[in-house]
C-alpha positions as CSV (number, residue, x, y, z in Angstrom):
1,X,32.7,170.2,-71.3
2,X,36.5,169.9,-70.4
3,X,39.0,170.6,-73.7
4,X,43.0,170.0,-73.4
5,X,44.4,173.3,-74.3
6,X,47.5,173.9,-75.8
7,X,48.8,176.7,-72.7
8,X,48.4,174.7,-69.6
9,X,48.2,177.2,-66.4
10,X,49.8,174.3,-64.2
11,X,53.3,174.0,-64.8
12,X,54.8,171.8,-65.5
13,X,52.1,170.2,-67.0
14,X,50.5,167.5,-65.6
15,X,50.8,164.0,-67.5
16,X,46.8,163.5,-68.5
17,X,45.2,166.9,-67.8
18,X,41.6,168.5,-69.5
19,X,40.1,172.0,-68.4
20,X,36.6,173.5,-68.2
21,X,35.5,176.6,-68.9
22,X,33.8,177.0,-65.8
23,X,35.0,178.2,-62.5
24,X,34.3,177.2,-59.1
25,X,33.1,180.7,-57.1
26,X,36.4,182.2,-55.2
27,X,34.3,181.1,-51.8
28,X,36.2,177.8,-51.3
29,X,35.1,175.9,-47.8
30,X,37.9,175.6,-45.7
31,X,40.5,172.3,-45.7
32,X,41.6,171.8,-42.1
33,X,44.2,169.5,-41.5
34,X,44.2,166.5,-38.8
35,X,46.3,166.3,-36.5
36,X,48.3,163.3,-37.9
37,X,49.7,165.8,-40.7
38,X,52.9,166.5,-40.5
39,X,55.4,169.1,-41.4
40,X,55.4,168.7,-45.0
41,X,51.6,168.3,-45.5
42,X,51.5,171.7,-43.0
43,X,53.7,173.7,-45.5
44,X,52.1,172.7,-48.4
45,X,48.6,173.7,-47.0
46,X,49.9,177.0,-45.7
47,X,51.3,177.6,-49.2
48,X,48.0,176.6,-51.3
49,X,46.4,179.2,-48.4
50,X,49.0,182.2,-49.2
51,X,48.3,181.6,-52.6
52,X,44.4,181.7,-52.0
53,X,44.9,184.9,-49.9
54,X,47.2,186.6,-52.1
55,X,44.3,186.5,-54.9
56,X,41.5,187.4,-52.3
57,X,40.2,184.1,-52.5
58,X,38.0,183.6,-49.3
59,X,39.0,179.9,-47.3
60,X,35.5,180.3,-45.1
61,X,33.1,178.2,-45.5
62,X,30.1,179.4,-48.0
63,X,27.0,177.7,-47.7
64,X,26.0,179.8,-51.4
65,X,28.3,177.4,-53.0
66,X,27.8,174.4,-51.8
67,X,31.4,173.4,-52.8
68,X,33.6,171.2,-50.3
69,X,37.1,170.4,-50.5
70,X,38.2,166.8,-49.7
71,X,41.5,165.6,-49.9
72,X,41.6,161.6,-50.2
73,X,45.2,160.6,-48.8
74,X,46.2,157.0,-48.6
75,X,49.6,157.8,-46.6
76,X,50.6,160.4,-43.8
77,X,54.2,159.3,-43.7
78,X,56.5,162.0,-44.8
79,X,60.1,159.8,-44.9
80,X,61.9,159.3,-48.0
81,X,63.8,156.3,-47.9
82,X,64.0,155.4,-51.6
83,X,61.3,155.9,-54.1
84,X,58.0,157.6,-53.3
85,X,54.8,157.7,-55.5
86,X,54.2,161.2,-55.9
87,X,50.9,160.5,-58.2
88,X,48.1,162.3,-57.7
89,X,44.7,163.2,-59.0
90,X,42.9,166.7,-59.0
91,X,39.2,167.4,-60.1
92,X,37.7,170.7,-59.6
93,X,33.9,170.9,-60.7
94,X,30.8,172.8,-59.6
95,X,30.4,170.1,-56.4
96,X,34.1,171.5,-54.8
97,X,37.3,170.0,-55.0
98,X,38.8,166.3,-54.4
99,X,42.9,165.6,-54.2
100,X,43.4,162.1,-54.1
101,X,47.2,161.1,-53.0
102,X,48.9,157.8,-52.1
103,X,51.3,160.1,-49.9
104,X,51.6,163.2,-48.5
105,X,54.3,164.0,-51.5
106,X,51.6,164.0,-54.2
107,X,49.1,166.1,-52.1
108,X,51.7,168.7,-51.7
109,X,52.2,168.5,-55.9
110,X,48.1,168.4,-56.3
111,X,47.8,171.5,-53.7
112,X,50.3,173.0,-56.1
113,X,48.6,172.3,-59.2
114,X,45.2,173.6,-57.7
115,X,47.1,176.9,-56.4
116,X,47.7,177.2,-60.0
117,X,43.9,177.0,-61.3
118,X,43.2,179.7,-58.8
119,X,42.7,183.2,-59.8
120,X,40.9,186.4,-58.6
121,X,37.7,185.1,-60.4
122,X,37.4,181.5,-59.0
123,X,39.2,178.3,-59.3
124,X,39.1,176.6,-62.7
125,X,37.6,173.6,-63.3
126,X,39.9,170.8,-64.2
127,X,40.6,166.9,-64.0
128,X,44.3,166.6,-63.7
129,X,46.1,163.0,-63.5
130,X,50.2,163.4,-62.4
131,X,53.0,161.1,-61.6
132,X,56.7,162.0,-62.0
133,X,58.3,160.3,-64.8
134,X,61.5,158.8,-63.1
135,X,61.5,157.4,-59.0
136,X,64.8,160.0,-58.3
137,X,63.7,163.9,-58.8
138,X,68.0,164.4,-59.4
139,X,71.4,163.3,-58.8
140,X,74.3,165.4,-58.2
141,X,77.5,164.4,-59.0
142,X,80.6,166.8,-57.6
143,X,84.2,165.3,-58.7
144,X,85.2,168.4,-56.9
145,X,84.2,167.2,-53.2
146,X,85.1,163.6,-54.1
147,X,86.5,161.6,-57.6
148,X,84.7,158.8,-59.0
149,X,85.8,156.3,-61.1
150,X,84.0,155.8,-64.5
151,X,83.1,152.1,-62.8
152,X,81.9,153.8,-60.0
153,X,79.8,156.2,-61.4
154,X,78.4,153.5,-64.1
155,X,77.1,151.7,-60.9
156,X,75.5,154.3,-59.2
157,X,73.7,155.4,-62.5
158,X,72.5,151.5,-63.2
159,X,71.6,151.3,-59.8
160,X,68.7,153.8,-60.0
């Protein structure tokens, strides 16, 4: 049965997020990529596999668990030309893993978030649901490199 706890171990914590008390066995079938991936998707994946191998979790494939990994992505373009959905949604039960992402910017959160359920003992089970709250991550303002009027900087805040 999945609870919401009150210490999340993904931070920051996702927006609708319940955990198990079960883990998935640290044998995890391997996630290859295809060959439309590109950069970002690459790094993420070799990040969630550091992360795996810094713990001792075994990538191979185990027929004992039966588990599979399957990442559901509705988007392999990496440009960010305005605002990107960066959703995503993770479930880890007994059956493996699924990451389903409109774009390859909410995998590479969800790979994070699932980096963070691993431990030496297995992967935790979760359901996770995650979305920034705001289309811009930031905006940096430097009146030292250039000045900008009050007007000026009233537009570029309405404008987001």
């Amino acid at each position: 049965m999945l609870a919401h706890l009150a210490s999340s171990p993904i931070w920051p914590t996702p927006s609708k997020v319940a955990y198990g008390d079960a883990l998935l066995p640290p044998t995890l079938p391997a996630w290859s990529l295809t060959t439309s991936a590109g950069p970002v998707l690459e790094r993420a994946h070799s990040r969630y596999g550091t992360a795996l191998r810094a713990l001792g979790i075994d990538q191979r494939a185990s027929a004992a668990t039966g588990a599979s990994f399957t990442l559901a992505l509705g988007s392999y373009v990496e440009e960010l030309t305005g605002p990107v959905d960066e959703s995503y949604s993770l479930s880890v039960n007994r059956s493996g893993v699924l990451l389903a992402a409109p774009t390859v910017w909410g995998a590479r959160h969800g790979l994070d978030s699932l980096a963070q359920l691993s431990s030496a003992d297995g992967i935790r089970h979760a359901v996770a649901d995650d979305a920034p709250d705001y289309g811009y991550r930031g905006l940096m303002v430097s009146p030292g490199q250039r000045f900008l009027t009050p007007a000026l900087l009233q537009t570029i805040l309405d404008g987001m």
